[in-house]
C-alpha positions as MATLAB code, in Angstrom:
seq = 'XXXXXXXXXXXXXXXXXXXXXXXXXXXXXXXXXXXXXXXXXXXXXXXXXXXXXXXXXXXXXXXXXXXXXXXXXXXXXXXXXXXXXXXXXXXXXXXXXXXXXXXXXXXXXXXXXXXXXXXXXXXXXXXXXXXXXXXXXXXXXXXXXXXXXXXXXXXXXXXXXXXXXXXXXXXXXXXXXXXXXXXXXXXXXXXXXXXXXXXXXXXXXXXXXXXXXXX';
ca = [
    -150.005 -136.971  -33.694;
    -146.464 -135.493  -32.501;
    -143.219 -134.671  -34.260;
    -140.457 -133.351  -33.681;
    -138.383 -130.623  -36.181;
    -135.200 -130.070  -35.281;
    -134.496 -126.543  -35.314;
    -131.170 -126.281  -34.518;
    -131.868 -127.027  -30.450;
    -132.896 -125.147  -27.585;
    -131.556 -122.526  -26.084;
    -131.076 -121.264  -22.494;
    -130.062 -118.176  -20.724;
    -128.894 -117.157  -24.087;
    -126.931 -113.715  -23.767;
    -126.451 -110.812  -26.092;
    -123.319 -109.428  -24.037;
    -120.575 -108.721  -26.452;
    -120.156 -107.409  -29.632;
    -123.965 -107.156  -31.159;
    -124.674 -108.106  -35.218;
    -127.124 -105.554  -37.107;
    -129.871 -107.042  -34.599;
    -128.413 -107.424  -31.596;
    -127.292 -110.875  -30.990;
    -123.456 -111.565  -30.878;
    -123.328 -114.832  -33.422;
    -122.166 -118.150  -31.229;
    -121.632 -121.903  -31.436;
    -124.973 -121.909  -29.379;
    -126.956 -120.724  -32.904;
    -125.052 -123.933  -35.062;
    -127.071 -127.617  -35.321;
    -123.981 -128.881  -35.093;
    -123.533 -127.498  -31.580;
    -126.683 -129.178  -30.200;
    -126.463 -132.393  -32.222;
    -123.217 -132.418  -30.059;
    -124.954 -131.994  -26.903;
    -128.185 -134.372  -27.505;
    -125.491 -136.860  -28.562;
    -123.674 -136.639  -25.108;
    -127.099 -136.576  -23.402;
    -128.202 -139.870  -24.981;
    -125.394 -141.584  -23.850;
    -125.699 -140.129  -20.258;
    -129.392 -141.388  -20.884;
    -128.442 -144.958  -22.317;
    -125.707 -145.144  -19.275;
    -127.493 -143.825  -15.862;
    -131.182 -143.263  -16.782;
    -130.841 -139.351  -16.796;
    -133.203 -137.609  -19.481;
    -130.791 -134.507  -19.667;
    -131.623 -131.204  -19.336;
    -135.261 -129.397  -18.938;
    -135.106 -126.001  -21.178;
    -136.672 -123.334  -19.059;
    -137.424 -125.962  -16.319;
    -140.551 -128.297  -15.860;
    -142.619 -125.034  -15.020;
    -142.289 -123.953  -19.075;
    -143.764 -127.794  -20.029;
    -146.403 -127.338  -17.248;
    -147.060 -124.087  -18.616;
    -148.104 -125.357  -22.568;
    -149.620 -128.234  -21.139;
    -151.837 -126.568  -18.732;
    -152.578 -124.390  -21.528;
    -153.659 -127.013  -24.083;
    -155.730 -128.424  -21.524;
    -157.705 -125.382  -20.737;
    -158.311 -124.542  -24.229;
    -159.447 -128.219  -24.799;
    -157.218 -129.091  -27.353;
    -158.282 -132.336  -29.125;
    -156.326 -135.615  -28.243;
    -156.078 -136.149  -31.814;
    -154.491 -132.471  -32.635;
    -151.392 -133.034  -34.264;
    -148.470 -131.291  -32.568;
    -145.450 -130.010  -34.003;
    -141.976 -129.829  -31.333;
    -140.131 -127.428  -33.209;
    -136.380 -128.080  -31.470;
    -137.201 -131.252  -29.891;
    -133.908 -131.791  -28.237;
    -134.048 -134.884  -25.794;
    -137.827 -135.151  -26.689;
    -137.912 -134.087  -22.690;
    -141.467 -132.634  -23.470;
    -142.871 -134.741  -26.017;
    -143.051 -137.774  -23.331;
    -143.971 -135.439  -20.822;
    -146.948 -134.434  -22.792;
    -147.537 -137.866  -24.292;
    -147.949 -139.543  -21.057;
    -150.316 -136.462  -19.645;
    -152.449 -136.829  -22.332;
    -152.763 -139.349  -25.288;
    -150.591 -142.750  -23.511;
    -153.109 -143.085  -20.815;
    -156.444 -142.174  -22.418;
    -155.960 -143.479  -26.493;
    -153.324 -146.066  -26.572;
    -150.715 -145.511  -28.673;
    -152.584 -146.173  -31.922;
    -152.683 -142.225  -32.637;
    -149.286 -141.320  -32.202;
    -146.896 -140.989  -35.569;
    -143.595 -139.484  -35.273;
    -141.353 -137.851  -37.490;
    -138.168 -135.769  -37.323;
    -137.869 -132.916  -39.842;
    -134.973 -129.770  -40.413;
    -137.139 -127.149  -39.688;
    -135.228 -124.980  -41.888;
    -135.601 -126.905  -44.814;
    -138.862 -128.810  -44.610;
    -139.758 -131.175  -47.074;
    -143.518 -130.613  -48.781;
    -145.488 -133.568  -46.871;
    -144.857 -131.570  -43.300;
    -148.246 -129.480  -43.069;
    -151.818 -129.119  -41.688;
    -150.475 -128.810  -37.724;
    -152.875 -127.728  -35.214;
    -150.267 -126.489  -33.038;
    -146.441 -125.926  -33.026;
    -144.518 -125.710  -29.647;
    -141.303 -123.957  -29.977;
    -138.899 -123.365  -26.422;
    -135.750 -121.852  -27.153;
    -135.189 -122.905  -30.550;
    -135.415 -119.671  -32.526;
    -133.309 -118.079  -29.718;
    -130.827 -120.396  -30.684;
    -131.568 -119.627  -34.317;
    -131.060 -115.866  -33.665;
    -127.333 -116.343  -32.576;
    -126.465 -118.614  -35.830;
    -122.966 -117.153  -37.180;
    -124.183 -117.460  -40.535;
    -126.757 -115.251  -41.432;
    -129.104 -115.708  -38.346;
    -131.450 -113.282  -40.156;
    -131.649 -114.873  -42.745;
    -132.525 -117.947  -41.033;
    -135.226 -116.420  -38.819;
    -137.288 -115.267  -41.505;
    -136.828 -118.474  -43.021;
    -138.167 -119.753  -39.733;
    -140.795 -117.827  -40.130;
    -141.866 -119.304  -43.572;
    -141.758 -122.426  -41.896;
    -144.160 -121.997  -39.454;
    -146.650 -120.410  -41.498;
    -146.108 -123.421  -43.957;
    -146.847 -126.299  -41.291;
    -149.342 -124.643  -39.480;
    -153.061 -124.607  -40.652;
    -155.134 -121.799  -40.235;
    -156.579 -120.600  -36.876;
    -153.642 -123.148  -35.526;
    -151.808 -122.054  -32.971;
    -147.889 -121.183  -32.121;
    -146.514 -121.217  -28.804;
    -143.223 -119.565  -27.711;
    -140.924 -119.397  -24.722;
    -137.598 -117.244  -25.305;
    -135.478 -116.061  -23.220;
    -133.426 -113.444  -25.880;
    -136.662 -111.520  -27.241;
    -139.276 -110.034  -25.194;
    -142.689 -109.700  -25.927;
    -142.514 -106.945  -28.189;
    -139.894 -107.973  -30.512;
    -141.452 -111.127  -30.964;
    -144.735 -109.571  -31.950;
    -142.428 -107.724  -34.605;
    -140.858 -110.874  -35.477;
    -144.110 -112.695  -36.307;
    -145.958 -110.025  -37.320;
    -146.669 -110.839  -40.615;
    -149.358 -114.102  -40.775;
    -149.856 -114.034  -36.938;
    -151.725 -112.706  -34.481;
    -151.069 -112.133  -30.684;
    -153.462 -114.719  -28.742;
    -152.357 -115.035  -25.269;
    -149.479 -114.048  -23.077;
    -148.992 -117.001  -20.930;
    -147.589 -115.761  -16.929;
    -143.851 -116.120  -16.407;
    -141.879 -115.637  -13.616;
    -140.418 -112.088  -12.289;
    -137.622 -110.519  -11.243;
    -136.625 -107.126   -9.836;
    -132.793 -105.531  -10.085;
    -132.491 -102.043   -9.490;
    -136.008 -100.791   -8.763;
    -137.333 -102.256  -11.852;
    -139.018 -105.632  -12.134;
    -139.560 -107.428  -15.725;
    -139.571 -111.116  -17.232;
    -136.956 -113.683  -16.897;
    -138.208 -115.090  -20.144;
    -141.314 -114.412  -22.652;
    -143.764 -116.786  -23.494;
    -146.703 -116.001  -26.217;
    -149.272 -117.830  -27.851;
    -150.132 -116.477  -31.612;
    -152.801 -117.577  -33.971;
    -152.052 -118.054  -37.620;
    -154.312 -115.960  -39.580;
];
């Protein structure tokens, strides 16, 4: 099973040039749902009109990525996934078709949209949840974006079972402030390779991406 929880969108190449809140993000238009329920508007219509599906967060490498990683850890068909920031559902089909379309039908597939933010009680028990850029867009949200990410937080650990699994790709917080972010009910599984890049002698991450365990 899939669904999607829209988490106010996704979020890329998100910047924290400006004037900095108390933790570092300058708040934008990019952190409102209202923003992205803009934009996925705009891309359905593009979608309806030429065929397009819109725009890849992080590029097809970052779907590849979870994917590959599901596969090698032999997650069940059956394991009910939760998209949290589905956006143009770009990476729901994409792991759909990989795995579930072409081997079970599509007698095992139930979808539902949620507000991530303010879940009702029947959205619970998920093996995994898949979140790419969403709680960077979160993290810019002009009104009380902390706030908001430890509500995010609650979330998670509310839909997500026990030994489940959380996967991240951000581009705003690196791998150590997102341990310190989801410190508290999670645990630091795998760091999944991303690409490089050097400036100035120094070479880092272009974005982070983490897998933690709910414990």
């Amino acid at each position: 099973m899939s669904a999607g929880a829209d988490g106010g969108g996704a979020a890329a190449a998100l910047s924290r040039e400006g004037s900095p809140a108390k933790d570092g993000f300058v708040p934008s238009a990019l952190g409102t749902r209202e923003h992205w329920d803009a934009v996925y508007e705009r891309e359905l219509q593009t979608f309806q009109e030429y065929g397009d599906t819109g725009e890849i967060w992080f590029g097809e490498e970052s779907m590849n990525r979870l994917i590959k990683w599901m596969q090698k850890h032999k997650i069940p068909l059956d394991a009910s996934v939760l998209d949290i920031g589905t956006g143009n559902g770009v990476f729901l089909v994409e792991l759909l078709s990989g795995n579930i379309i072409e081997k079970e039908g599509l007698s095992n597939i139930n979808l539902k949209v949620e507000d991530f933010l303010n879940l009702s009680t029947k959205l619970s028990g998920f093996h995994i949840c898949i979140d790419k850029g969403t709680f960077d867009a979160i993290s810019l949200n002009p009104d009380n974006a902390f706030e908001k990410r430890k509500q995010y937080v609650k979330s998670l650990s509310s839909v997500l079972r026990v030994k489940g699994f959380f996967l991240i790709t951000s581009c705003n917080w690196t791998k150590e402030e997102l341990l310190n972010e989801f410190s508290e009910g999670f645990e630091l599984f795998e760091e999944l390779p991303t690409p490089k890049f050097t400036f100035g002698g120094r070479s880092g991450n272009s974005v982070a991406a983490l897998v933690f365990q709910k414990s």
